[in-house]
C-alpha positions, 0 to 999 in steps of 0.5 A, a space after each residue: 219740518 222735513 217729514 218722510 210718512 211711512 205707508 200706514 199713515 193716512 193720506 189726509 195727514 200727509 195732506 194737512 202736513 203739506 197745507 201747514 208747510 211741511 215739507 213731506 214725503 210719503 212712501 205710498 206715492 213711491 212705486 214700490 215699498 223699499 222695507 222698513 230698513 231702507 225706508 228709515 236710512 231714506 228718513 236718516 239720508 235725508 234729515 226727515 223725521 220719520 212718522 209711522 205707525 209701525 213699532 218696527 221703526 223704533 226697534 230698528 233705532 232702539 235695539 240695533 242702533 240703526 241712525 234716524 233723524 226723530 221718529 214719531 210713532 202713532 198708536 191707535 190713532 184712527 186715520 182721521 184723528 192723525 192730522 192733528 196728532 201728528 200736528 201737535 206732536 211736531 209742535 210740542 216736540 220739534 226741538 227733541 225730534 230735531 234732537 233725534 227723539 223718539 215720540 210715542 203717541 197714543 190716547 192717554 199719554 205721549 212717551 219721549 226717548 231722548 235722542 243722543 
């Protein structure tokens, strides 16, 4: 799957993603941080599922319609367990983040937006 991980997720994540076959970017390799609208029509140009652990994101999509390819959203995952939040997310959701959905991860639940 083609991920763009923004800044906050952790480097061992992007590592994992990369050894399971996922073809990733992450913006903390970049020179500088575009910001958050430039970084999801990034993610929208170049059919990427963004990951994240900033709600901003999902606002951009949700409130002003900004175009997106999937977004998955981790709260108050620590840095180690994202790797395989991230891995059982992109498992069990593929064919609604490929239909644009937004994933909300947490603890307790996982929430589902459905994308159009």
């Amino acid at each position: 799957m083609k991920l763009l991980l923004d800044t906050c997720v952790s480097g061992v994540a992007v590592r994992a993603l990369r050894e399971a076959g996922h073809d990733v970017v992450w913006t903390a390799e970049w020179e500088a941080d575009p910001g958050d609208e430039q970084i999801l029509r990034i993610a929208h140009a170049q059919a990427r599922v963004l990951i994240t652990l900033d709600k901003d994101f999902g606002e951009r999509a949700i409130v002003f319609g900004e175009a997106h390819c999937g977004i998955v959203r981790l709260v108050a995952i620590s840095a180690r367990e994202q790797a395989d939040y991230c891995a059982k997310v992109l498992e069990k959701y593929a064919d609604e983040l490929a239909r644009g959905a937004i994933v909300t991860a947490d603890h307790r639940r996982t929430r589902i937006r459905a994308g159009e």
